[in-house]
C-alpha positions as CSV (number, residue, x, y, z in Angstrom):
1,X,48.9,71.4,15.1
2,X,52.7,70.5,15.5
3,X,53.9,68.4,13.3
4,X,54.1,64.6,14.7
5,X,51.6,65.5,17.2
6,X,48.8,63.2,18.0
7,X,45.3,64.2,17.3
8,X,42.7,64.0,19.7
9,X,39.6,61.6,19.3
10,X,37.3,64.9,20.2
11,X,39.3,66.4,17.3
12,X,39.1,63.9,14.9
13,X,35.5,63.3,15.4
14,X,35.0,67.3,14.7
15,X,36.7,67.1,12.4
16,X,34.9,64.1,10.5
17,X,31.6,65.5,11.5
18,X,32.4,68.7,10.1
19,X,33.4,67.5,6.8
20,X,30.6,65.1,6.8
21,X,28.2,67.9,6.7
22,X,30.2,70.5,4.5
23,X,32.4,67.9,2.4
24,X,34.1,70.8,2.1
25,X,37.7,70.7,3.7
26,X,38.5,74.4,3.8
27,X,34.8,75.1,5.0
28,X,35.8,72.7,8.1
29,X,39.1,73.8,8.4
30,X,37.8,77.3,9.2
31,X,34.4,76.5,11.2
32,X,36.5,74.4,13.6
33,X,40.0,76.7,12.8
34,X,42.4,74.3,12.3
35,X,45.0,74.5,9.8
36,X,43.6,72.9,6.2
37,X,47.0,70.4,6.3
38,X,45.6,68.9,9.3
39,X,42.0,68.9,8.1
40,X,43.3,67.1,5.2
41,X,45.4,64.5,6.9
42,X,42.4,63.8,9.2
43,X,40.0,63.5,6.7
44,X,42.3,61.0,4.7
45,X,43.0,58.9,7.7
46,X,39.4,58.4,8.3
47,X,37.1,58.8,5.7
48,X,37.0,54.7,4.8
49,X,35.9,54.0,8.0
50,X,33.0,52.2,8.8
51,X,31.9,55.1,11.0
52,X,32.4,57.8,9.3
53,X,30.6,56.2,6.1
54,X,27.5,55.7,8.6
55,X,27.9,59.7,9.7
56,X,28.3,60.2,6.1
57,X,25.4,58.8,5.4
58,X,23.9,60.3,7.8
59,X,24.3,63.8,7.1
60,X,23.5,63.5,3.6
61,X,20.3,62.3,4.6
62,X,19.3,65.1,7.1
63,X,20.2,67.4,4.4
64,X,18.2,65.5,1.9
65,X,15.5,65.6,4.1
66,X,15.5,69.3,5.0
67,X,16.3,70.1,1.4
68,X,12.9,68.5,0.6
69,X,11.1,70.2,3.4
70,X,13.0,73.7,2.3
71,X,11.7,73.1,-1.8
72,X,8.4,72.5,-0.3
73,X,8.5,75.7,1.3
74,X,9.5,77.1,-1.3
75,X,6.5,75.8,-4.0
76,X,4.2,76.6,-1.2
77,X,5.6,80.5,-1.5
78,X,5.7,80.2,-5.6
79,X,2.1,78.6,-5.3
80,X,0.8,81.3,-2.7
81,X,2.6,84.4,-4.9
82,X,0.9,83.5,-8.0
83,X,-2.6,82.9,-7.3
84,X,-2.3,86.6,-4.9
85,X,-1.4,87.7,-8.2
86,X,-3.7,86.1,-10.2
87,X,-6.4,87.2,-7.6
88,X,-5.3,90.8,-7.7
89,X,-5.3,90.8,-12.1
90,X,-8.8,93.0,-12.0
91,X,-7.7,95.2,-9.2
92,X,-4.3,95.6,-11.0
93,X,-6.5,96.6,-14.1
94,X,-8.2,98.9,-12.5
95,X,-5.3,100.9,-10.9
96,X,-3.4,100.6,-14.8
97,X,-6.7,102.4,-15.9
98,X,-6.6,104.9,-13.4
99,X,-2.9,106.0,-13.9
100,X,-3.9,106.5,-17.7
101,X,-7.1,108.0,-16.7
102,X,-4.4,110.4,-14.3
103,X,-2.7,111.7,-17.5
104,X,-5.8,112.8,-19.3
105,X,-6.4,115.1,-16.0
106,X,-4.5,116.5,-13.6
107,X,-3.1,114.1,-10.7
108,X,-1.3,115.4,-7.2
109,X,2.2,114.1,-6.9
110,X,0.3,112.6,-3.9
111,X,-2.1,110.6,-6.1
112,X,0.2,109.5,-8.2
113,X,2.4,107.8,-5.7
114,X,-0.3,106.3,-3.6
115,X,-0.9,104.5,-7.4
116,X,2.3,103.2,-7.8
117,X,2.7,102.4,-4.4
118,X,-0.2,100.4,-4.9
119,X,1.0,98.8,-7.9
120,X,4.5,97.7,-6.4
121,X,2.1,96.1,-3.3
122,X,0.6,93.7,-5.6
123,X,4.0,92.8,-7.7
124,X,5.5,89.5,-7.7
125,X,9.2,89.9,-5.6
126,X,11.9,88.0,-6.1
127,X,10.1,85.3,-8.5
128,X,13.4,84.2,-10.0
129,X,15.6,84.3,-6.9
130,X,13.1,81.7,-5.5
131,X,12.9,79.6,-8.4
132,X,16.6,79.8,-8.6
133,X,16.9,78.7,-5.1
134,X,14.7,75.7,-5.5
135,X,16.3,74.4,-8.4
136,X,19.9,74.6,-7.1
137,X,18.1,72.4,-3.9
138,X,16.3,70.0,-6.0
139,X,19.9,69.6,-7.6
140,X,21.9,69.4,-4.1
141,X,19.4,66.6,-2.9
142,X,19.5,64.5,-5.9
143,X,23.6,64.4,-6.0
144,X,23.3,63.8,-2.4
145,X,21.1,60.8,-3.5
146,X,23.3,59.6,-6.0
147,X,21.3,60.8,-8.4
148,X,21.6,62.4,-11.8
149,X,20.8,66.0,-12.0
150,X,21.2,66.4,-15.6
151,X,17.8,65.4,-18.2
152,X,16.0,65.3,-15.0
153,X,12.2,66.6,-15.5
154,X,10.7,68.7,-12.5
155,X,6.7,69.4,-13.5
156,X,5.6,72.4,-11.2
157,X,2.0,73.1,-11.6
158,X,0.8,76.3,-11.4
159,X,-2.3,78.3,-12.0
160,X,-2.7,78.8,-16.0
161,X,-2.2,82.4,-17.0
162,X,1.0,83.1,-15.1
163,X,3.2,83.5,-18.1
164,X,2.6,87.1,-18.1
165,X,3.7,87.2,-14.3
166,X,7.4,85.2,-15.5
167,X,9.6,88.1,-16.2
């Protein structure tokens, strides 16, 4: 934008909605691709008024509130993944037995595979990346509370025996 020029109300309010939602001003300043100086100035001018707090506000409670429904999600999945592998434990047995079994006699290359493939069916994917994911949520929401995220105690309950699934 020109220097001196006025900004445009549909501007501004782009502007402020966009930084509302991202608080981030180079994040706005390339979504709606206007120059950061101008994103800045904007931002500055507005962000004390009474409007913007309410959008503010706003936004930090829809993201709050999908954050919550996103780490439910994401419990339900960690939930679901474990107790499939807890379920599968004696059929996992039983294919570990076989493979041994395989090397006392002589498998196919064929056999073999179909085992493993087997195996790598029934294996917990991307444990961590979840638990990583809802963790770095469960943070997001509570500073978009106003809350503390440090000493804070999340209790997730899950089906005993999955320590040997943790890896």
């Amino acid at each position: 934008m020109a220097r001196g020029k006025k900004s445009s109300p549909e501007l501004i309010y782009k502007v402020m909605a966009s930084y509302a939602t991202t608080r981030n001003l180079r994040e706005t300043s390339r979504e709606l691709n206007v120059p950061l100086p101008t994103v800045k100035c904007l931002v500055d001018a507005n962000k004390d008024k009474p409007e913007f707090i309410q959008l503010q506000t706003e936004k930090a409670k829809e993201f709050s509130e999908k954050a919550s429904e996103i780490i439910q999600k994401g419990l339900l999945l960690l939930d679901r993944r474990f107790s499939r592998a807890l379920q599968k434990e004696e059929e996992l047995d039983v294919l570990i037995e076989a493979i041994f079994d395989s090397e006392k006699t002589e498998s196919s290359q064929d056999d073999k595979k179909r085992l493993v493939d087997k195996i790598k069916a029934l294996q917990l994917h991307d444990v961590k990346a979840i638990t990583t994911a809802i963790g770095t949520l469960y943070d997001k929401r509570a500073l978009e509370n106003g809350s503390s995220t440090e000493k804070m105690t999340v209790e997730i309950k899950l089906p005993p025996d999955v320590d040997e699934y943790a890896g």
